[in-house]
Structure formats: structure tokens, C-alpha cells
C-alpha positions as CSV (number, residue, x, y, z in Angstrom):
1,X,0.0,0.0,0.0
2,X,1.0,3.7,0.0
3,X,2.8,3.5,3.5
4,X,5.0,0.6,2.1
5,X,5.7,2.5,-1.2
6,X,6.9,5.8,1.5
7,X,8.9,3.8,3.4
8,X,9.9,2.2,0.7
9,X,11.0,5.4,-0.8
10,X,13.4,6.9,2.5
11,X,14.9,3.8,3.1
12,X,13.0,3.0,6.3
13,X,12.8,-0.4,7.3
14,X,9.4,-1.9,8.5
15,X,9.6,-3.6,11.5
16,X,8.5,-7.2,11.4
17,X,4.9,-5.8,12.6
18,X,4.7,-2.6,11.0
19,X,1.9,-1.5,12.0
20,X,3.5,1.1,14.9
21,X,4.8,2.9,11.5
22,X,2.1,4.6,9.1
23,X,1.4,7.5,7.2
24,X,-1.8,9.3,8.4
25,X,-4.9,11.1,6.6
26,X,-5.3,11.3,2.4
27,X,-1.6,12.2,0.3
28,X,-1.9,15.7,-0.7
29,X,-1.2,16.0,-4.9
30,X,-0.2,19.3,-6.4
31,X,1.0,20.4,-9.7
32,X,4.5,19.2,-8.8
33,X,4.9,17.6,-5.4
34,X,3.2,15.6,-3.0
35,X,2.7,15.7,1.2
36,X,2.1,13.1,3.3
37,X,2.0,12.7,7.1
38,X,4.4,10.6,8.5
39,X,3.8,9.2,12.2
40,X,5.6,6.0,14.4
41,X,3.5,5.1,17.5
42,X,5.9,3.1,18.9
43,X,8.2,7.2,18.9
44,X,9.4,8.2,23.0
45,X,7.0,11.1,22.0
46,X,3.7,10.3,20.9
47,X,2.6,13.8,19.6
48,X,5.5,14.2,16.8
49,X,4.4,13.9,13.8
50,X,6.1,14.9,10.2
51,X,4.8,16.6,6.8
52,X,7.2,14.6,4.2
53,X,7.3,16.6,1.0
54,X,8.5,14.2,-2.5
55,X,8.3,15.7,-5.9
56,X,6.1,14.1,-8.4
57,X,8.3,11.2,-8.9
58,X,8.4,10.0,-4.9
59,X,12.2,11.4,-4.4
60,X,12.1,12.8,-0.9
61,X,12.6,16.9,-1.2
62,X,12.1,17.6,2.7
63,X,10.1,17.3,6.2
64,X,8.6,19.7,8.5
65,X,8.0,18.5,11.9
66,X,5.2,18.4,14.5
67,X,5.0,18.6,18.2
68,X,1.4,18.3,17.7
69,X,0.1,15.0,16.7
70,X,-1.6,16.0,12.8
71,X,-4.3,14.5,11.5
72,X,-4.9,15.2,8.2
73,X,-4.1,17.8,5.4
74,X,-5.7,20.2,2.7
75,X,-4.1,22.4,0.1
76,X,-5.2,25.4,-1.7
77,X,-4.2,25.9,-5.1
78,X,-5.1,29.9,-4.9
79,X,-3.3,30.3,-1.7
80,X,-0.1,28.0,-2.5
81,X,-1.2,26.7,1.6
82,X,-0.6,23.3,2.7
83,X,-3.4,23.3,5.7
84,X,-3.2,20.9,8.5
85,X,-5.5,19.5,11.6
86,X,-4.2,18.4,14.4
87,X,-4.8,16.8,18.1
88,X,-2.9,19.7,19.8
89,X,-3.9,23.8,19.8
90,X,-4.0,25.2,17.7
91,X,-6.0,22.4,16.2
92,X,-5.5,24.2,12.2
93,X,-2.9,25.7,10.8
94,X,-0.8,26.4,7.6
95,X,2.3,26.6,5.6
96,X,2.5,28.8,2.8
97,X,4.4,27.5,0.4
């Protein structure tokens, strides 16, 4: 599926159960890259999340990292915003990009 296919893609290895590692909410698609949250439950800190950012082709461009455990993400083609929910407060947010 498209968690093995991320992993996959930065070289991370799955654990015999896997199922501690997963990518959380719908990819986001844009003209030229995609988003996708990456989150490991079995992390020292529960809340940290990361936004992995690939180009079109699945090669790894860069993360931005949560203290806030996110939950899923929008994206506004107007706005050039990446939008995110999240279990923490502010529970929305954005990053223009």
C-alpha cells in the first residue's frame, strides 16, 4: 500500500509488525509535489508527527515536523497553503508554500 511504497522510498525499514509505522490522513497532490503525514507510534514522543514533502516522482525533497500529533491535510491551489488539523492547539494551521 502507500505506507509501504513511502517507506519504501526513504529507506526505512518496516519492523517485522509494522503497523506502529504509518502514514496518516489522504496524500496531498499538487501540480508538482506531494505531502504526506508521517507518524511512528511506537516514537518516545507520541505527539510528533512529520509533513514529508516528495516531488512528483516519490524522491524525498524535505520534512517539517510536528509537536502536535496531525491528523490530516488540505491544500489550496489559490493560496499556494498546505493546511493541516491536528490533536494539539491550535488544532489548524498552515504553511505557505
Amino acid at each position: 500500500g502507500f505506507t509501504g511504497y513511502i517507506f519504501k522510498q526513504f529507506g526505512i525499514s518496516l519492523k517485522a509488525s509494522s503497523s506502529s509505522q504509518y502514514t496518516q490522513g489522504t496524500p496531498v497532490v499538487t501540480d508538482d509535489r506531494i505531502y504526506v503525514i508521517y507518524y511512528d507510534r511506537d516514537a518516545a514522543d507520541q505527539r510528533v508527527s512529520d509533513i514529508i514533502e516528495m516531488d512528483r516522482d516519490g524522491h524525498y525533497i524535505r520534512s517539517f515536523r510536528s509537536y502536535d500529533q496531525l491528523i490530516d491535510l488540505g491544500y489550496n491551489k489559490t493560496t499556494n497553503r498546505l493546511y493541516f488539523s491536528s490533536k494539539g492547539e491550535p488544532q489548524f494551521g498552515y504553511i505557505q508554500l
